[in-house]
Chimera marker file (.cmm) of the C-alpha trace (Angstrom):
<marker_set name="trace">
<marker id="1" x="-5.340" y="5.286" z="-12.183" r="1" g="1" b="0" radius="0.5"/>
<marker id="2" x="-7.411" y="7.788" z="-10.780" r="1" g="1" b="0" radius="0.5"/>
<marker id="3" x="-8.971" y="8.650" z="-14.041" r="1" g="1" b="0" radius="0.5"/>
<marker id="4" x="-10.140" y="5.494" z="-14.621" r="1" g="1" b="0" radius="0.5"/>
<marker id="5" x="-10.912" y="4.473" z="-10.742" r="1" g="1" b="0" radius="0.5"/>
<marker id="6" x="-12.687" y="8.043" z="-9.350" r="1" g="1" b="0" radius="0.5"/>
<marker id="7" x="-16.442" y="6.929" z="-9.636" r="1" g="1" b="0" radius="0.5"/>
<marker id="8" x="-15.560" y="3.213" z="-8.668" r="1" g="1" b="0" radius="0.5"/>
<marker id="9" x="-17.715" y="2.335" z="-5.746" r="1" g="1" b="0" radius="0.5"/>
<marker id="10" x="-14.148" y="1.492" z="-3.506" r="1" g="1" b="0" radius="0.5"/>
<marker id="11" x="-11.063" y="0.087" z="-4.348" r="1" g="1" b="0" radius="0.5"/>
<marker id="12" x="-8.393" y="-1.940" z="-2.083" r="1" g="1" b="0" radius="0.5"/>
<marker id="13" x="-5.028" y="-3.543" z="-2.463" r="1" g="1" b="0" radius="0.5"/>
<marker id="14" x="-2.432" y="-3.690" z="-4.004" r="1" g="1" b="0" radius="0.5"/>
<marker id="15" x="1.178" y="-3.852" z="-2.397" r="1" g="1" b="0" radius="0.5"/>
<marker id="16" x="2.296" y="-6.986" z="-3.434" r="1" g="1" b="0" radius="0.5"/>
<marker id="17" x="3.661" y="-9.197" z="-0.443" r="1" g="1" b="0" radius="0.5"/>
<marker id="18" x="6.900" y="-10.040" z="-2.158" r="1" g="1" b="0" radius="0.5"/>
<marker id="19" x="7.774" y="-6.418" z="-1.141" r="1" g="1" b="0" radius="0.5"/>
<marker id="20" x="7.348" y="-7.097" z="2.633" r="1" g="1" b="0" radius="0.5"/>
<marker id="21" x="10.390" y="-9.835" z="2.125" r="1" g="1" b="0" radius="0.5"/>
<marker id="22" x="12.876" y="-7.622" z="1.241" r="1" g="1" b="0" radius="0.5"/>
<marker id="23" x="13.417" y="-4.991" z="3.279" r="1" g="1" b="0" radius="0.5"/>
<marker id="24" x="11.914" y="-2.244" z="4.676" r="1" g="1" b="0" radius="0.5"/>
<marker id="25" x="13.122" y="0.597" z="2.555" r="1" g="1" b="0" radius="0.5"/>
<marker id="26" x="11.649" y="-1.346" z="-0.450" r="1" g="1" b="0" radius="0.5"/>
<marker id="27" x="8.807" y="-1.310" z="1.026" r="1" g="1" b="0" radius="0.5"/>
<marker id="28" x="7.747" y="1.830" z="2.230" r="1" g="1" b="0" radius="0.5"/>
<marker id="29" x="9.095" y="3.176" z="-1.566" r="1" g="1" b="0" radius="0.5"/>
<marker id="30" x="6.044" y="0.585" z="-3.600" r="1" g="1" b="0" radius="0.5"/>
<marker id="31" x="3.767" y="1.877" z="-0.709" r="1" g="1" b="0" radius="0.5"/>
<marker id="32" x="4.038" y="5.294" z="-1.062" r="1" g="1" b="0" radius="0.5"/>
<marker id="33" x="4.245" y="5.214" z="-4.920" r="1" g="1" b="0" radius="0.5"/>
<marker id="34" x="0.284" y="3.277" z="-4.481" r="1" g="1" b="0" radius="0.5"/>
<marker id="35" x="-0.705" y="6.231" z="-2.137" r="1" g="1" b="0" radius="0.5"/>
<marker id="36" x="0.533" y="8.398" z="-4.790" r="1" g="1" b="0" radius="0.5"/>
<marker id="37" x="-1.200" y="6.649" z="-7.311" r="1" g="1" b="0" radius="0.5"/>
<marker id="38" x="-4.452" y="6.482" z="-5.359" r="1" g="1" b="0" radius="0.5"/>
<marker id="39" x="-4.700" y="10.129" z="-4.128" r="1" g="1" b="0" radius="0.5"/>
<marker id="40" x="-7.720" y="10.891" z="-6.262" r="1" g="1" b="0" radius="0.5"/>
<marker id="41" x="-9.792" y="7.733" z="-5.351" r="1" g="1" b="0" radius="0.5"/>
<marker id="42" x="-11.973" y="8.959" z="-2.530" r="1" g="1" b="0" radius="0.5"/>
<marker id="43" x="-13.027" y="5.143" z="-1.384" r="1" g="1" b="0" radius="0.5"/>
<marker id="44" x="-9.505" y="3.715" z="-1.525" r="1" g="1" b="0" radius="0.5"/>
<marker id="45" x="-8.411" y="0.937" z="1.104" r="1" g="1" b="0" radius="0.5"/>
<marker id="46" x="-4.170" y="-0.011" z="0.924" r="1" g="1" b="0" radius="0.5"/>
<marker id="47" x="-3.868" y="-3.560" z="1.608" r="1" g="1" b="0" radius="0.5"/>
<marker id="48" x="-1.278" y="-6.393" z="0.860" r="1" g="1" b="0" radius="0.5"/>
<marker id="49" x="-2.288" y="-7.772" z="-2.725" r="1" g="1" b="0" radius="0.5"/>
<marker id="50" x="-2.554" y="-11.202" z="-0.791" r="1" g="1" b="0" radius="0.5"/>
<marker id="51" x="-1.803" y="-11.458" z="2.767" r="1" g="1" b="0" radius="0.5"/>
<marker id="52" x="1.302" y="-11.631" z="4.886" r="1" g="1" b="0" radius="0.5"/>
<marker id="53" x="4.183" y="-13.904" z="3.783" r="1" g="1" b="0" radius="0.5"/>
<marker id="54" x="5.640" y="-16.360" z="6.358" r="1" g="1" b="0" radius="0.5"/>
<marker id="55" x="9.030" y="-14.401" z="6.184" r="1" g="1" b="0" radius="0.5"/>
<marker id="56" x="7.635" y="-11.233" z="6.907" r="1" g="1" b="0" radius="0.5"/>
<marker id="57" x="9.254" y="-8.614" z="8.987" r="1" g="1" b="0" radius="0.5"/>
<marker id="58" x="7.344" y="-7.245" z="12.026" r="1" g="1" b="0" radius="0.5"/>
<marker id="59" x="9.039" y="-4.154" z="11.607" r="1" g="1" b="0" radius="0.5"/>
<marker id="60" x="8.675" y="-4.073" z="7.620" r="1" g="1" b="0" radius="0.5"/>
<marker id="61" x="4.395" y="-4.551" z="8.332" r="1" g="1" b="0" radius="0.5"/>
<marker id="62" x="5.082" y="-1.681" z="11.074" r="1" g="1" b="0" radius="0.5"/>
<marker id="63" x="6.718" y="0.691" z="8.853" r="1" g="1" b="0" radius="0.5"/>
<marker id="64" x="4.112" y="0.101" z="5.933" r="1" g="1" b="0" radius="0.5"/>
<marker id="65" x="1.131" y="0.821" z="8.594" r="1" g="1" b="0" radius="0.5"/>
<marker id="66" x="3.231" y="3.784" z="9.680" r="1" g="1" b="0" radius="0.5"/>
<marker id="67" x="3.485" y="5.050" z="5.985" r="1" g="1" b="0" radius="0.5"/>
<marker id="68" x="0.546" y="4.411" z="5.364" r="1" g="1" b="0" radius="0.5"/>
<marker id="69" x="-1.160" y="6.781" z="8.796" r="1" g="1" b="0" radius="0.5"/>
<marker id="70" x="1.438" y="9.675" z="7.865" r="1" g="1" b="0" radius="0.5"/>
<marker id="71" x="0.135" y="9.866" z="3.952" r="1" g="1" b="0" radius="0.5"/>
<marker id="72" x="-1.199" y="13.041" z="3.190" r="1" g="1" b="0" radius="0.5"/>
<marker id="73" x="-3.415" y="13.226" z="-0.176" r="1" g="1" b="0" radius="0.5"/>
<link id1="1" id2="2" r="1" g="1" b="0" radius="0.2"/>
<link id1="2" id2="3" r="1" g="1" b="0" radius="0.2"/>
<link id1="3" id2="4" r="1" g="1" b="0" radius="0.2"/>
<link id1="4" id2="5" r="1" g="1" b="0" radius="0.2"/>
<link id1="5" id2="6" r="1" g="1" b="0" radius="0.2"/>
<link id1="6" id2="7" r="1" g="1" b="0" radius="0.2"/>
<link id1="7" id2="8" r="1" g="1" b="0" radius="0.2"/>
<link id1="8" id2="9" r="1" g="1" b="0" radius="0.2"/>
<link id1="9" id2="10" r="1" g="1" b="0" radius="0.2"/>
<link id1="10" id2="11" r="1" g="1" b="0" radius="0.2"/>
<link id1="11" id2="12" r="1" g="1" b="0" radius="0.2"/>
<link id1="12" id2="13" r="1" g="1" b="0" radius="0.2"/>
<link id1="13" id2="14" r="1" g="1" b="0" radius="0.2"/>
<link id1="14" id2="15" r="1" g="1" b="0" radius="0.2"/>
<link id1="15" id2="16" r="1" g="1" b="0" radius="0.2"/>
<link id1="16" id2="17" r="1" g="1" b="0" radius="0.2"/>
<link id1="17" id2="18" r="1" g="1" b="0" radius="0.2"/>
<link id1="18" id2="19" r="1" g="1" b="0" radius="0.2"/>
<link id1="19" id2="20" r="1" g="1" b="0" radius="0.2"/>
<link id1="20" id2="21" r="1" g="1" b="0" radius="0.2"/>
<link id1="21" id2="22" r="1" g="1" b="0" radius="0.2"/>
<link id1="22" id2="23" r="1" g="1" b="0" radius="0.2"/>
<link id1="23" id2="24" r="1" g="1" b="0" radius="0.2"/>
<link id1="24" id2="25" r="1" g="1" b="0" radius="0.2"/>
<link id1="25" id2="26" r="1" g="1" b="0" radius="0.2"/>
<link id1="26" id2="27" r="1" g="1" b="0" radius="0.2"/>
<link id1="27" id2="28" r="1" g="1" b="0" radius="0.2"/>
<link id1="28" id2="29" r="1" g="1" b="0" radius="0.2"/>
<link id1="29" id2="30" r="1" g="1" b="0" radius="0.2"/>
<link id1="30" id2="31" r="1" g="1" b="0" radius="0.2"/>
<link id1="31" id2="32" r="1" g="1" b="0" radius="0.2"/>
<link id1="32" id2="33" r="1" g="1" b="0" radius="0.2"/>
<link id1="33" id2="34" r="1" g="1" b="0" radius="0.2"/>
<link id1="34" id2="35" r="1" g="1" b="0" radius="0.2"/>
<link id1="35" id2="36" r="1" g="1" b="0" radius="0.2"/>
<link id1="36" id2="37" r="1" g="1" b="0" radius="0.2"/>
<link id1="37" id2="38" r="1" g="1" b="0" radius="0.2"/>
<link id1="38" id2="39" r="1" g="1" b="0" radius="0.2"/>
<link id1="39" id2="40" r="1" g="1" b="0" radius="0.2"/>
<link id1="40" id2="41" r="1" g="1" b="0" radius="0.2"/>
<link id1="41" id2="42" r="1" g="1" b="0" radius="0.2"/>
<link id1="42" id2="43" r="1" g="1" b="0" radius="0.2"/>
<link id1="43" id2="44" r="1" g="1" b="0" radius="0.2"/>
<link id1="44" id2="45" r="1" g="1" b="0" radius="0.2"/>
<link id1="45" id2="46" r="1" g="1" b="0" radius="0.2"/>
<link id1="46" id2="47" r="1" g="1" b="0" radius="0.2"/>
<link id1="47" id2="48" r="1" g="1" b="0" radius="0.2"/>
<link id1="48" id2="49" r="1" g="1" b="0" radius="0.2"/>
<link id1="49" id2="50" r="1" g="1" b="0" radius="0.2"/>
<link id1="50" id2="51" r="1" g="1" b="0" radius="0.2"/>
<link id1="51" id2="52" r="1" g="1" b="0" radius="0.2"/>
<link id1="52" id2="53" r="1" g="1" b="0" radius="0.2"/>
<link id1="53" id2="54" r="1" g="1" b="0" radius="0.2"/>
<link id1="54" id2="55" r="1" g="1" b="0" radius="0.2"/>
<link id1="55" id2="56" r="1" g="1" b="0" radius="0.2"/>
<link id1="56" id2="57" r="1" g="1" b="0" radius="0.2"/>
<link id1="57" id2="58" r="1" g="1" b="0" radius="0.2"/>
<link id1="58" id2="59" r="1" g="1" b="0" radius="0.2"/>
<link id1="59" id2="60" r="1" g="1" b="0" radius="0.2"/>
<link id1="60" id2="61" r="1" g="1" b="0" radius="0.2"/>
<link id1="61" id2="62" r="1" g="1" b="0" radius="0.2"/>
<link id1="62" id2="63" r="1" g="1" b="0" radius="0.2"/>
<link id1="63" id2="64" r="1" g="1" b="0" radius="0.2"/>
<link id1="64" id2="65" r="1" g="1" b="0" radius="0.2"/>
<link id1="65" id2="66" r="1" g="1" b="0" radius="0.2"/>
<link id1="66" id2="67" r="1" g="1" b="0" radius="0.2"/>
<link id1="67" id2="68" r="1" g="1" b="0" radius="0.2"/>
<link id1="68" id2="69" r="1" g="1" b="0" radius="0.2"/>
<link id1="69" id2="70" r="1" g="1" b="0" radius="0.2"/>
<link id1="70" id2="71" r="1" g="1" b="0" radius="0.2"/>
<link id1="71" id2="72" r="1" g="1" b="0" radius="0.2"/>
<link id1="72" id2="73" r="1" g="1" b="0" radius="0.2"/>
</marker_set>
């Protein structure tokens, strides 16, 4: 991804939302293996692919966010 993504002028997403509904642990694994998979990309954003699902855990978005602050490149 970063190969083809480097020079792109900023990229967001891409967990998708379907993740959030299962459980936590799920989640924080797809999360971290997009961080991994966006190291290289300077202007990267992490976002839900679409927003936050009804059935949503609090405490699954927390943990995400959480993951997300604690990345190191």
């Amino acid at each position: 991804m970063d190969e083809v993504f480097r020079s792109a002028k900023g990229l967001q997403g891409n967990l998708d939302p379907l993740y959030t509904t299962v459980n936590a642990e799920v989640a924080v694994s797809e999360t971290q293996k997009i961080l991994d998979d966006a190291r290289n990309i300077d202007r990267y954003v992490f976002n839900l692919g679409h927003g936050v699902l009804p059935e949503t855990s609090v405490e699954c978005l927390k943990q995400i966010v959480r993951t997300v602050h604690e990345y190191e490149r």
